[in-house]
C-alpha positions in Angstrom: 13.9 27.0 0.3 13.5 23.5 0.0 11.3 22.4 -2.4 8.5 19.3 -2.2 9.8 16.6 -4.0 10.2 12.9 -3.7 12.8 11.2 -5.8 12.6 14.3 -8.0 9.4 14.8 -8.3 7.1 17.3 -7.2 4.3 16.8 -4.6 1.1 18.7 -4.0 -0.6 18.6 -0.7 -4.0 18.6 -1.9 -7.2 16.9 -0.1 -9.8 14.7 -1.6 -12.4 17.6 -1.5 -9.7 20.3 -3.3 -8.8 18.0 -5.5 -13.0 17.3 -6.7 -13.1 20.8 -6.3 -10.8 21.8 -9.3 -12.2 18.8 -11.8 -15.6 20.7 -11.1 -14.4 24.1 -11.5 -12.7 22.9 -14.6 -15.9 20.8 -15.8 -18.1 24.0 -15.7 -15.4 26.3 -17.7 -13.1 23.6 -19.8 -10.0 25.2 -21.1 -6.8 23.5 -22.5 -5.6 20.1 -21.5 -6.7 18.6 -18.2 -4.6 15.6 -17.1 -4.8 13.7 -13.5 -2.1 11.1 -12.6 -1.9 8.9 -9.8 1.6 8.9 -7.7 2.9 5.8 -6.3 6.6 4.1 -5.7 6.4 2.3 -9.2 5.7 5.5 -11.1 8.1 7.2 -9.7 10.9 5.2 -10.4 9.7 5.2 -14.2 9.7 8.7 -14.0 13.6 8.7 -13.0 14.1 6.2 -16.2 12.1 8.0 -18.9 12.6 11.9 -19.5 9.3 12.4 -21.2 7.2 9.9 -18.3 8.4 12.5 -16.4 7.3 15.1 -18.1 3.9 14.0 -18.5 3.9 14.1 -14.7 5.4 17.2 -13.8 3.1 19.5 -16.0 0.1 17.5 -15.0 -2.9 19.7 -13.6 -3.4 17.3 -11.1 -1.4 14.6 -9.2 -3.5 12.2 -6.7 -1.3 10.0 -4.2 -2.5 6.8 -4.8 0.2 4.3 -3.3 0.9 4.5 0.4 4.5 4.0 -0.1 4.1 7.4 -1.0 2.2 8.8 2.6 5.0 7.0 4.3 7.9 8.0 2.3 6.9 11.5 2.5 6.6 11.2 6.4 10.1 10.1 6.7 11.4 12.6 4.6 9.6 15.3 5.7 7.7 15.8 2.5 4.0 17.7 2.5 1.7 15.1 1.1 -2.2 15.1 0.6 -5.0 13.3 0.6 -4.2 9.6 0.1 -6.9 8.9 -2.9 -6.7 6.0 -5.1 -7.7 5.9 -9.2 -10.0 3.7 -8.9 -11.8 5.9 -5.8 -11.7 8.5 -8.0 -12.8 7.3 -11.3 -16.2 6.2 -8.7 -16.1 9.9 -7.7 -16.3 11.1 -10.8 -19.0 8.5 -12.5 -21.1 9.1 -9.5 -20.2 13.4 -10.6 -21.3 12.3 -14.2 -24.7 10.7 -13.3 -25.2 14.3 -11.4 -24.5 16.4 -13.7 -25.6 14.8 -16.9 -22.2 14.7 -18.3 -20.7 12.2 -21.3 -18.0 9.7 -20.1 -15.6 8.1 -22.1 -13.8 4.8 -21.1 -10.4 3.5 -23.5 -8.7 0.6 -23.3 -8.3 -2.8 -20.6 -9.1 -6.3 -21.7 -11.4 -6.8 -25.0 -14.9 -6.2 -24.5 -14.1 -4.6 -20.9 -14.9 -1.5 -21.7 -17.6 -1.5 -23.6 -19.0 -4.0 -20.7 -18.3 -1.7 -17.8 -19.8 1.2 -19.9 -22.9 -0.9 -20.2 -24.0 -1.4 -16.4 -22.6 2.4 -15.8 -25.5 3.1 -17.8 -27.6 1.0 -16.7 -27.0 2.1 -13.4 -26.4 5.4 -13.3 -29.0 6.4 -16.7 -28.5 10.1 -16.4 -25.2 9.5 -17.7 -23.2 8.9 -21.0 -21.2 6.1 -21.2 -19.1 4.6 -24.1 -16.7 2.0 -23.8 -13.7 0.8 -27.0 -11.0 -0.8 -26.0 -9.2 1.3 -28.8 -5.8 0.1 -29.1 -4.8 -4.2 -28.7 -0.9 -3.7 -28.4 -0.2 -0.2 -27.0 3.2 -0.5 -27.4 2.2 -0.5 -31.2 -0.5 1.8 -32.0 -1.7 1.4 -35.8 -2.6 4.9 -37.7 -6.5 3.2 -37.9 -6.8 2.7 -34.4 -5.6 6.1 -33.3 -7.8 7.9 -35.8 -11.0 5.5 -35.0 -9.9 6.9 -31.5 -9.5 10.6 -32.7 -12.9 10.3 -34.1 -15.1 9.2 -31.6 -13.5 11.7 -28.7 -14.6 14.7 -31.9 -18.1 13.1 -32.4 -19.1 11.9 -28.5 -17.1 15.0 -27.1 -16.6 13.7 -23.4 -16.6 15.6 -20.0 -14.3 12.8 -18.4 -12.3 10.3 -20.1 -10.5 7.4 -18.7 -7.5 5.7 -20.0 -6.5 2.2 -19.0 -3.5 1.2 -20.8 -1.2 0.8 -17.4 1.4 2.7 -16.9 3.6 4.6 -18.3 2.1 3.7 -21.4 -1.2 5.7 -20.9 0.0 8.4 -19.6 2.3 9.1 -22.7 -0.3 8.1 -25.1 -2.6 10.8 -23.3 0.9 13.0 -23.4 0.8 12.4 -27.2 -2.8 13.2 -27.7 -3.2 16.8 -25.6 -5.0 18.5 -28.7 -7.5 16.1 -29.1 -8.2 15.9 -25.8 -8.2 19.3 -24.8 -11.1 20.6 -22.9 -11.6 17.1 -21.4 -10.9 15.7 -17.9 -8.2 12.8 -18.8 -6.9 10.2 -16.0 -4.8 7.3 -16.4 -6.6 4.3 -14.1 -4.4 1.6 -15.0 -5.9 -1.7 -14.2 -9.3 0.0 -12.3 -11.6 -1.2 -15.3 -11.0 -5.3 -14.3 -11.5 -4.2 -10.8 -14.7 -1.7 -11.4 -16.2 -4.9 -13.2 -15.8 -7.3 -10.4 -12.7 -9.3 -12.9 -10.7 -8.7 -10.3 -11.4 -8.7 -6.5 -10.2 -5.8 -4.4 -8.7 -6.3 -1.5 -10.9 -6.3 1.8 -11.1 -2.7 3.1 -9.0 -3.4 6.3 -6.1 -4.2 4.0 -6.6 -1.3 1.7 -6.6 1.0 4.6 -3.5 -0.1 6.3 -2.1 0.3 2.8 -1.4 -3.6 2.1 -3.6 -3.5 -1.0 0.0 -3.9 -2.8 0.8 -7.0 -1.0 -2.7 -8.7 -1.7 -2.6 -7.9 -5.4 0.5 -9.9 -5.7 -0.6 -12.6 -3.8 -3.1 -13.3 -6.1 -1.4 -11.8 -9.5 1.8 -13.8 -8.7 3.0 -12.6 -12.4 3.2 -8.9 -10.5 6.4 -10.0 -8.7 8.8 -8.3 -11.1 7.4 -5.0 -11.1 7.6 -5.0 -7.3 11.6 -5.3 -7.8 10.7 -2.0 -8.4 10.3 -1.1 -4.8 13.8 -1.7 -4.4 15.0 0.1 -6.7 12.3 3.1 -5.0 13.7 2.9 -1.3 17.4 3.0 -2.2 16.5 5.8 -4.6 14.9 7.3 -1.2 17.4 6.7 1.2 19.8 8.7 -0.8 17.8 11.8 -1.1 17.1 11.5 2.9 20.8 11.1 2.9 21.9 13.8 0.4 19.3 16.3 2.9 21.5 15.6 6.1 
C-alpha cells in the first residue's frame, strides 16, 4: 500500500472544520502534549536535513497545510491533501475560540515588545479572554537557563488553554519539542512570523494573491532579505521530482 507522504513526510487529509474539531475536543478533555505544525515546501526540506525537525513533525497531533506548494505538489504526485489553512488563519480561529470560551492564551516570542503589544489589543478586543504576551527568549539559537525558567514559570502560574510560539522555524518547533512536559495539557502551535503580521508590522498580501497561493512571492517582494530561504524551493522540487520519479 502506498503510503501518503511527500518528500518523506507524512500527510493528513484533514479539513478546516476536522481539524477545529479536534483542538476543541482536546480543549474540553486536555491530556498529554498537544502540538500543531504548519506544512510547507521550506519545512519540509528542513525536515530532510535535521533528524529531530523531523521528528517534531512526524509525532505531531496535528499537521495544517499551510504553503500551497504543498496543495499542488500533492496534486502532481497523487498525494491526499486537506484543507489548505494557513497559521496565521488559524491562530485568528482559535483567539476568536478563546474569546468564546473564556479560555487563557499565551503568546512567546517575535520582535521585543510584540507580544506583549498584540496581547494587549487581543484583550482589549476580545475581553472575555486571557491574553499574555513575553517575548521570552532574544537569541533562540541561545537560550539562557533564566530565560527558559522565567518561561517555565509563567506557563505553571498562567496555565494556558492555547499557546503560540513565534520563534520561526525550525527553531520553535524544537524548542516546543524540548519543552513537551511543561507544556503538556496545552494546545501549542508554531506561527512563525504571524505576530508582525497579526499587528499590522507587516502587511499581508491582498486576498486575491493569497488565494491563488502567491502570498510567497509577495512576501519577498517586499522582504528582499527572504531570497535565500527561497533557494530552498529548489532544493524542494528536485527533492519532488525524484520521488514522482522513484513512483514510476
Amino acid at each position: 500500500m502506498r503510503q501518503n507522504k511527500i518528500v518523506g513526510i507524512t500527510i493528513t487529509s484533514e479539513s478546516k472544520q476536522t481539524v477545529l474539531e479536534k483542538i476543541l475536543k482536546y480543549v474540553d478533555k486536555p491530556s498529554g502534549f498537544f502540538h500543531i505544525v504548519s506544512l510547507n515546501p521550506e519545512n519540509l526540506v528542513i525536515a530532510k536535513e535535521i533528524d529531530s525537525f523531523k521528528r517534531a513533525i512526524e509525532t505531531s497531533q496535528i499537521k495544517i497545510i499551510d504553503g500551497v506548494g504543498i496543495v499542488l505538489t500533492g496534486r502532481w504526485l497523487g498525494v491526499q491533501i486537506g484543507e489548505r489553512v494557513t497559521g496565521v488563519n488559524l491562530m485568528e480561529e482559535l483567539i476568536k475560540v478563546a474569546s468564546d470560551r473564556r479560555l487563557r492564551v499565551l503568546m512567546i516570542g517575535g520582535k521585543p515588545y510584540l507580544a506583549d503589544s498584540l496581547a494587549k489589543c487581543y484583550q482589549e478586543k476580545y475581553p472575555k479572554a486571557k491574553f499574555l504576551g513575553t517575548i521570552g527568549i532574544k537569541n533562540i539559537k541561545k537560550p539562557t537557563k533564566s530565560e527558559e525558567e522565567v518561561i517555565s514559570s509563567i506557563v505553571v502560574g498562567y496555565k494556558p488553554h492555547f499557546v503560540f510560539v513565534a520563534f520561526g522555524s525550525p527553531d520553535q518547533e524544537l524548542w516546543i519539542g524540548r519543552h513537551k512536559k511543561i507544556l503538556s495539557g496545552r494546545v501549542v502551535i508554531g506561527v512563525g512570523g504571524a505576530f508582525d503580521y497579526l499587528s499590522n508590522n507587516i502587511k499581508r498580501a491582498p486576498v486575491v494573491i493569497q488565494k491563488i497561493g502567491m502570498e510567497w512571492l509577495y512576501r519577498l517582494v517586499i522582504q528582499p532579505w527572504r531570497w535565500k530561504r527561497q533557494l530552498k524551493l529548489i532544493k524542494f522540487v528536485w527533492l519532488v521530482i525524484r520521488q514522482k520519479w522513484n513512483r514510476n
